[in-house]
N, C-alpha and C positions, 0 to 999 in steps of 0.2 A: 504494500500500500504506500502511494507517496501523495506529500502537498499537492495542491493543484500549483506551486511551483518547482516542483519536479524535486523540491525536498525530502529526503527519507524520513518518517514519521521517528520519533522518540519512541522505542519500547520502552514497557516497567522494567526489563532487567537489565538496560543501557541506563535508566535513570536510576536504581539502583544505585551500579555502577559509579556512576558521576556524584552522587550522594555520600556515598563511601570516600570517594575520592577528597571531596571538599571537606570533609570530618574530618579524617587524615592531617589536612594540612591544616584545619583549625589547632586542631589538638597538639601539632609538631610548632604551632605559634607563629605560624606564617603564611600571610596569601598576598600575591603579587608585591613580594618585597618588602612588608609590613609586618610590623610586629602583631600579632593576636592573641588576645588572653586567652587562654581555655574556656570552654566552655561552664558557664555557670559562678566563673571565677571574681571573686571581690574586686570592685571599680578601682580598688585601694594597688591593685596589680599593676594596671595600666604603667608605661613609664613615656613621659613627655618630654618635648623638647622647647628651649624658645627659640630656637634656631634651628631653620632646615637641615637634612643633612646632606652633609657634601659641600656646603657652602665655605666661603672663605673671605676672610673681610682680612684689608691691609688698614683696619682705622688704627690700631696699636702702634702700628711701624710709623704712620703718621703723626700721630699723634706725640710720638717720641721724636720725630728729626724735625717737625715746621720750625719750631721758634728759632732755630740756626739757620733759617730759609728769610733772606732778605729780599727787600727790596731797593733798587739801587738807582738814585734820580742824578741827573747829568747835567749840569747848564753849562753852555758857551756861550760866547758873543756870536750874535750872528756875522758878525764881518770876516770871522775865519774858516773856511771853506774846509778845514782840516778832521772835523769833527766827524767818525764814522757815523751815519744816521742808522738804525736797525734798519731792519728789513731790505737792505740795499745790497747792490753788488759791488757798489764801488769801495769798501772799505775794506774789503779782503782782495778784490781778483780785479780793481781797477776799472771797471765798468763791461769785464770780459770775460762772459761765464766759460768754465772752463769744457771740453767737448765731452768729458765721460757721463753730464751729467748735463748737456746743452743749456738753455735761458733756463731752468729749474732752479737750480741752487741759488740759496738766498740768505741773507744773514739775515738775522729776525729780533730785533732790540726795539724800536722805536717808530720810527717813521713812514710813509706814505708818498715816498717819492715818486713823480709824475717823470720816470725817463725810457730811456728803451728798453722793450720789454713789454712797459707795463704798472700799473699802480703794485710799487713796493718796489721796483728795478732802475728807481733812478741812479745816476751818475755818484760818487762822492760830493758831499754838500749840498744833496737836494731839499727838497723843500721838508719842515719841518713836522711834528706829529700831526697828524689829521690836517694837512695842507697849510702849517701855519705856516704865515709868511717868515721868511726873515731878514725883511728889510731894516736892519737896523735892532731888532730886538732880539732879547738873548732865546737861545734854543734849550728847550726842555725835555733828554730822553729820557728814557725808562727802560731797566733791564732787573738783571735777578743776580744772586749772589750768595754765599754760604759762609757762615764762619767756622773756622777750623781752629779758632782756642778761646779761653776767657778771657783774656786779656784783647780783644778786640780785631784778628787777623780774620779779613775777610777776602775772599776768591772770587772774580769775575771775568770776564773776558777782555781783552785787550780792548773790542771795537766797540763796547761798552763804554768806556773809560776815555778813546781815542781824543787828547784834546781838550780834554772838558777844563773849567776853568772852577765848577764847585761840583763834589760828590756828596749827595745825600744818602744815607742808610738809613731805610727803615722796617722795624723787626714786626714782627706778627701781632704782637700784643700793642701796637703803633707808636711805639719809640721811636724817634727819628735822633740822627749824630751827624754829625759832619766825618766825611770820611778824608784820609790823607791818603794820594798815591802813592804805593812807596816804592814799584818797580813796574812796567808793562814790558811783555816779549810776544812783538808783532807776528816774531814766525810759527810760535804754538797760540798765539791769540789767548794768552794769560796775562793773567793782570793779578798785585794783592794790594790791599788797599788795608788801612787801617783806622782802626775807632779806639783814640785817646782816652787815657783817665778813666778805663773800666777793666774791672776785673772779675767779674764774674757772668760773664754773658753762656749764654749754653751754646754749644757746637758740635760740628760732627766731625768725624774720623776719614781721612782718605784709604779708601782701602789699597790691603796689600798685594794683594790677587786679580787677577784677570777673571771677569764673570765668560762664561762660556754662552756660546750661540742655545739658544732655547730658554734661559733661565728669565723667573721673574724680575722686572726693574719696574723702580717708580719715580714717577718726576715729578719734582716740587720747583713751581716757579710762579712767575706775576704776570702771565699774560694779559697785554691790552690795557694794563693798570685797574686791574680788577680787584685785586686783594689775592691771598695764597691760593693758589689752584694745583692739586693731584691728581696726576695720570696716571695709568698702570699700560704695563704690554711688557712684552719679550727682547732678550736681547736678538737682532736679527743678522747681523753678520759681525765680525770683527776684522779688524786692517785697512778697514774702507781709505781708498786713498782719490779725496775729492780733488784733487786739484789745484788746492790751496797754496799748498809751496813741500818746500822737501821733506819736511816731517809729516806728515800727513799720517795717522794711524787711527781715525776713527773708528770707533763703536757705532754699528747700525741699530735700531731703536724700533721700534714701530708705537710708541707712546703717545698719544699724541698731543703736541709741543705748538707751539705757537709762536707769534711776536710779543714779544715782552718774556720769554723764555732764557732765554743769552744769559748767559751766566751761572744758569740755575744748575743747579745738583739732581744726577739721577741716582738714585738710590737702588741697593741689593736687598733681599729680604732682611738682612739682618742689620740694617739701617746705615750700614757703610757706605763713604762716596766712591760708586763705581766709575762716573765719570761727568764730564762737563758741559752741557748742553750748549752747540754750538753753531750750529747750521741744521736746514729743514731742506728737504725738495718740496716747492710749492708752485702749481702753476697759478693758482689761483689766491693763494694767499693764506689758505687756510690750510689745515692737517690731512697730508693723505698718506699716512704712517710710513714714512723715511724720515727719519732723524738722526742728527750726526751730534755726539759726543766725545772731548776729549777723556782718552783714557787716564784712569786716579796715577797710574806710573807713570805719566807725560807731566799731569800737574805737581805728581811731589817734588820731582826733579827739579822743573822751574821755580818752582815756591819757594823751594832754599835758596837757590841762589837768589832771586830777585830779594828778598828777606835777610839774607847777609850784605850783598853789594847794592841790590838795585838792579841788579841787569847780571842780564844771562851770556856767561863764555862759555861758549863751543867747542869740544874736540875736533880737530885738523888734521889730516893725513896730506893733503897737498896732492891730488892725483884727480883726473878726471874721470869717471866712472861712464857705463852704460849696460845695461840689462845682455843677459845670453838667450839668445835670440836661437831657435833650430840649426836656422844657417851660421851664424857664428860659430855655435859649439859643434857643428860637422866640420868647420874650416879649423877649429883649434885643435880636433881629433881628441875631444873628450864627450861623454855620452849626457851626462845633464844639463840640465839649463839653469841650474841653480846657482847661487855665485854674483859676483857683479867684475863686470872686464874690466881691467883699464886701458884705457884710451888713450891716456897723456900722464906723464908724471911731471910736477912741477920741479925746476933745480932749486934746489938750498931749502928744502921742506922735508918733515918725517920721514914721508913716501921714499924719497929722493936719497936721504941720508940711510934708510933701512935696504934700500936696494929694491926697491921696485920698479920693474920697466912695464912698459906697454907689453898689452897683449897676456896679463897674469890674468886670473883668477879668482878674485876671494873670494872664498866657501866657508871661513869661520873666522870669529874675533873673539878669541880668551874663549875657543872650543865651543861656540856656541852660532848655529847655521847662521847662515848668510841666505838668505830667499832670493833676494836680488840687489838691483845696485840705491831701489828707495830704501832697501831696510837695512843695508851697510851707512848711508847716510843718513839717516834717524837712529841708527846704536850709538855711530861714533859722533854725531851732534850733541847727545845727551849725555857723553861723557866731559869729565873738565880737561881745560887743557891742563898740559905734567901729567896725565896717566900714562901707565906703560899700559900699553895692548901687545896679544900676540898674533899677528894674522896667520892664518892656515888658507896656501894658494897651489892653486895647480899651473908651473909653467914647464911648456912645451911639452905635454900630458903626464908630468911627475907631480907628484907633489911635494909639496916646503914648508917649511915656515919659517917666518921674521919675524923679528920685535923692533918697537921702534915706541917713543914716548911722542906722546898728542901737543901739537902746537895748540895755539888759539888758533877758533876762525878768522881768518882777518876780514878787514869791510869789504863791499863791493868796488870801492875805489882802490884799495889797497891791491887787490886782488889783481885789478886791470894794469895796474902798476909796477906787477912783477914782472921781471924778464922770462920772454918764455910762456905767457898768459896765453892760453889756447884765445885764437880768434875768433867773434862771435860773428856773421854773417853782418849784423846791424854796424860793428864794427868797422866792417873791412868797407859800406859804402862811403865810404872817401869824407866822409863831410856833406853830401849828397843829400839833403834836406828833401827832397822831391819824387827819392827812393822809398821803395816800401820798406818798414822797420819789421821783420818775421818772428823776431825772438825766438834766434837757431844761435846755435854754436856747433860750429863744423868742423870737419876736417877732413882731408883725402883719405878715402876710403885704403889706398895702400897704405897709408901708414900707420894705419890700428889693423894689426893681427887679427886675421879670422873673419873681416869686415867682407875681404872680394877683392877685385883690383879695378872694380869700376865703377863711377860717381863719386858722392861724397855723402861721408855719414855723416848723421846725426847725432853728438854727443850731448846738446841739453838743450831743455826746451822751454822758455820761459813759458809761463803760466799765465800771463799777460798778453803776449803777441800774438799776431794776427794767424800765424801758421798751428799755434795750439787751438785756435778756433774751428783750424778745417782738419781737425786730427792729427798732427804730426806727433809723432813721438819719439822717443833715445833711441837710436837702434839703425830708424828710417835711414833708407839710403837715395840720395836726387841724382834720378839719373838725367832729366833734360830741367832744363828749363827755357820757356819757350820752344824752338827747333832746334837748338844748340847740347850737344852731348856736355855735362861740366864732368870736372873731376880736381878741381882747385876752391874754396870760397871765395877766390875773384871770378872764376866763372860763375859763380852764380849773381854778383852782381853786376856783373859783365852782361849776363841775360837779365837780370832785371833793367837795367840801364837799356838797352836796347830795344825792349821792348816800349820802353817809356817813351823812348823816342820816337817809335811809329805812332806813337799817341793812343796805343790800347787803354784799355781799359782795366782790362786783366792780364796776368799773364800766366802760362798754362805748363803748369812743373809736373815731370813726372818721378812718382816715388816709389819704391819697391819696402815694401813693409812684410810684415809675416804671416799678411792676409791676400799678400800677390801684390800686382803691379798697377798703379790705379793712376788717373790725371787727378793735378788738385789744382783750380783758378782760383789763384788771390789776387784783390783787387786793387790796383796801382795806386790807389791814396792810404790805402792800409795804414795805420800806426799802432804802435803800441802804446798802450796806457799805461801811465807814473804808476 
């Protein structure tokens, strides 16, 4: 017998059956994942919860780190155009977003600059918080910040701070201080600032460990000039390297971070600063969970020293570097890519005095991997000068090692000034105001080991130039420029000059990368940005 929808009818001894069955599981104190008292059993049994289960609240971890979560007010004179504005491009990359992360990347402190791009992509010294003017009147930004002792030492970012002529601090419970700069380091975008005459403020801890991709992170910070605002998400990648400049080692985030964030501390479950909230990808201006974080090992380094001197020296080796690229490390006849080559060794520097020539290797510093030629220059950046290091290199497919004690870095003037300063392409245009500036530093491909013996490679690339906008990278090799084969850095301004004089518009280089051989048009007024 069935339903008149084609349903098998219930017997008594399938209903039985299922009767039984439900007893069973009352009496074992469980139906669909619920506790059940027994049958007939006193209400006094029951056991309750006030909270669901399975849930999890971060109000304690919060509750314990805010009041070390500042916030951090900024005024300049409008007449000094020096002042990084949040939200802008120009206070880190010059007005020049860098190509791994195109027009996205964005600093996020303050303002609403009206430049290219877009609202929030204006130039250095755009217009002021919510369009104010600043004709004449002083500029007012807003960022975030952390203190790390009782005694009043508080953490922000450089482009927070960049210029300001008064810092205000103010704590959760709305304490406001005047705060004193006491060191800023533009290339990690750390800043510490200090609040006089107090001794017992509450603070948090930089942690000592690297959080791992997957674990829980929370952010506390002052978007929009709201008042203290918590976010929670995941760490999502680590080493992120945006473009910024050579240290580059961000934490990826997916929390979501806003403008008025800058400076702010991301937190680990167990209330320690993981790291420093420092950049967003935004195309629109708001959260679309990428965030970039200085790592707590990047800020303890700089804090000391800005905290003892004021400003941050540099480990020096004196050598030019670039990534091992397939075809490099098939031309050096070694099997990995790991390592960072060198290019060029400076005379009368570390490198120079320890014996290292062109065309080495290095795979370790004081026994510990070398990935590439960015994370050889972020270890030995974040060492002081006077360390002894020991490099571990492979030359001519053996391997060796050297020692050799760390100079300073010296400036970028200093640098240009040495004898023997590898040539930068911007360089070698003559004086030539009317040439495109590329922000390359070259060299003939014969004379860095492993490179080929045709064109000319590419051994750095500013971050700023117009050739990092159309992708170029350390490594890349220019085989024409225009119709013209180069293989010197005056060929190549030999072909931009040339081209300029038929009065193009662009001119059309060809580059051989580790994606194959591709044409790249940049465009003859090109410059780079301060």
């Amino acid at each position: 017998m069935t339903r008149s929808d084609n349903t098998p009818s219930v017997t008594k001894r399938h209903r039985k059956a299922l009767l039984a069955g439900v007893v069973g599981l009352a009496l074992a104190g469980v139906v669909a994942g619920q506790f059940v008292p027994p049958l007939n059993a006193p209400a006094a049994a029951q056991i309750t919860t006030s909270q669901p289960a399975g849930t999890f609240s971060f109000a304690d971890i919060v509750e314990k780190v805010s009041p070390a979560v500042v916030s951090v007010k900024v005024k300049k004179d409008a007449g000094n155009d020096q002042m990084a504005m949040g939200g802008d491009l120009g206070g880190q990359f010059g007005g020049n977003v860098p190509p791994q992360i195109e027009q996205f990347l964005k600093r996020f402190g303050f303002g609403d600059g009206q430049g290219p791009g877009g609202p929030g992509m204006g130039p250095r010294g755009g217009n002021g918080p919510k369009g104010e003017s600043r004709g004449g009147r002083p500029v007012v930004g807003q960022g975030s910040g952390f203190i790390i002792s009782a005694d009043g030492y508080v953490v922000t970012n450089n482009h927070v701070v960049d210029g300001a002529d008064e810092v205000d601090v103010t704590t959760t419970d709305g304490k406001e201080y005047v705060a004193k700069v006491i060191g800023t380091d533009p290339r990690t975008d750390v800043a510490l600032l200090k609040i006089e005459n107090v001794t017992n403020l509450p603070w948090v801890k930089l942690a000592d460990g690297a959080p791992r991709v997957g674990d829980w992170v929370i952010a506390v910070g002052n978007p929009f000039g709201l008042g203290g605002t918590v976010t929670a998400g995941i760490v999502s990648a680590r080493g992120r390297d945006i473009g910024s400049g050579p240290y580059d080692d961000f934490i990826q985030i997916d929390a979501p971070i806003n403008r008025g964030n800058s400076g702010g501390p991301t937190f680990s479950l167990n209330g320690e600063v993981i790291g420093m909230n420092t950049a967003i990808v935004s195309p629109s201006g708001g959260n679309v969970g990428i965030a970039f974080a200085i790592p707590s090992e990047t800020v303890k380094t700089v804090v000391a020293q800005l905290r003892d001197k004021g400003s941050v020296a540099r480990g020096y080796i004196g050598v030019q570097i670039q990534p091992v690229t397939e075809e490099l490390a098939s031309g050096l006849g070694i099997k990995e890519t790991d390592g960072a080559l060198v290019a060029q060794v400076q005379p009368n520097t570390p490198g120079a005095k320890a014996g290292l020539k062109a065309g080495d290797v290095i795979v370790k510093v004081n026994e510990e991997a070398i990935k590439d030629a960015r994370d050889l220059t972020r270890k030995v950046g974040l060492m002081k000068p006077g360390t002894e290091i020991k490099l571990s290199l492979i030359r001519d497919t053996k391997p060796m090692t050297l020692s050799l004690t760390l100079d300073q870095l010296p400036t970028e003037q200093q640098m240009a000034a040495r004898p023997g300063a590898p040539q930068s392409e911007d360089d070698a245009t003559g004086g030539n105001k009317d040439l495109p500036r590329l922000g390359l530093q070259l060299a003939p491909s014969k004379s860095v080991q492993g490179a080929g013996g045709e064109g000319v490679v590419v051994t750095g690339v500013d971050p700023n130039g117009a050739a990092a906008q159309r992708g170029f990278k350390t490594g890349d090799v220019i085989l024409k420029v225009g119709d013209k084969l180069v293989s010197t850095p005056k060929d190549v301004r030999d072909g931009l000059a040339a081209a300029k004089a038929e009065n193009r518009k662009a001119v059309l280089i060809q580059v051989k990368s580790e994606q194959g051989v591709r044409f790249v048009a940049i465009a003859l007024d090109a410059k780079a940005k301060g």
